[in-house]
N, C-alpha and C positions, 0 to 999 in steps of 0.2 A: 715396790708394791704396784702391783696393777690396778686400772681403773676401776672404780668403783663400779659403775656401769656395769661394765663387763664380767666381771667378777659374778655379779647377781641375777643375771639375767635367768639362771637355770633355776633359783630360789624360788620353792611354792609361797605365793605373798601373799596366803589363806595363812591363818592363827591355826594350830594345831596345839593338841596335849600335851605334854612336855612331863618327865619322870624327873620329879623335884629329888628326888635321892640321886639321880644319878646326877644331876649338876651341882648338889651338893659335896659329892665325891671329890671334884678337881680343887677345890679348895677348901672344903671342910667345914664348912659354913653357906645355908642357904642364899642368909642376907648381903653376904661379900661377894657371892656369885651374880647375885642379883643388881646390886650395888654397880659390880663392874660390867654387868651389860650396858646399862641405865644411861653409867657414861661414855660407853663406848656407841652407842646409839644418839646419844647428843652430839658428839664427833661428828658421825656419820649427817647427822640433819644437817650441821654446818653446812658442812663443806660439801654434800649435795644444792644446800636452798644456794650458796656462793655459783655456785658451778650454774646452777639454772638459771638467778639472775646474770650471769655474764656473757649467758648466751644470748636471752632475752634485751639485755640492753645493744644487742649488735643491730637490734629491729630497733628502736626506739627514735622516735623524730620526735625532735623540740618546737613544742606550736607552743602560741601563745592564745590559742583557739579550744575550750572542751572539743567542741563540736568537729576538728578535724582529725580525734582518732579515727585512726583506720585499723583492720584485722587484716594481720598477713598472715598463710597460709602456711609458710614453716613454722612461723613465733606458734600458730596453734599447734603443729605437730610435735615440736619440741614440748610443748607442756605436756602433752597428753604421753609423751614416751616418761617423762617423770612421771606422772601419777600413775602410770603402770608397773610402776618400780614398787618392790616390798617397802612396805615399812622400815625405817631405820631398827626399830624394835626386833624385828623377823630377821633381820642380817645380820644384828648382832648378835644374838642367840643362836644361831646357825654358826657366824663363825667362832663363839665363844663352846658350841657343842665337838667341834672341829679342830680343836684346840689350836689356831689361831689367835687367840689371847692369851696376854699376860698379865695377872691381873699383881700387884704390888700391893703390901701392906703400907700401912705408915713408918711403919718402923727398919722399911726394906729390903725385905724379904720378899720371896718372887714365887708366882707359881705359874703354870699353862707355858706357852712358847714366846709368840710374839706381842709386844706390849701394846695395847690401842696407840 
């Protein structure tokens, strides 16, 4: 699977309309569709907020000082390329439209392609 990053960068990270029948289609049920975005978008928050703290902790100095934080000028660049990033929500619907997901019953049965 390729980087998240990368992967999304071409993604409009504006909210757009969306035709609830057709993403009802792929599995036959609004709320299961929805269901499996939801979590497949929690995933994605993960291991985005993980990814962004680990870059962030590579700036990080241990003062025993409030007064001696300092702003570096990557750790700001780096935050701001996240927050330029879609919403978890917009990626996963994009790739859940894309049929990039799989979404599983409880009972385990399978529909769409790749599983979150």
């Amino acid at each position: 699977m390729a980087d998240i990053k990368t992967r999304v960068q071409g993604i409009d990270p504006n909210l757009r309309a969306r035709d609830i029948a057709s993403m009802a289609k792929e599995t036959g049920n609004i709320y299961l569709s929805i269901s499996g975005i939801a979590e497949r978008a929690r995933q994605l928050n993960v291991a985005l907020k993980h990814e962004l703290h680990g870059k962030l902790e590579e700036f990080a100095i241990v003062t025993d000082r409030i007064e001696e934080i300092q702003e570096n000028k990557e750790q700001i660049e780096i935050s701001k390329f996240y927050e330029k990033l879609p919403n978890p929500t917009i990626i996963a619907t994009n790739e859940f439209l894309n049929g990039q997901l799989e979404i599983q019953y409880k009972d385990g049965t399978e529909t769409d392609e790749d599983m979150f």
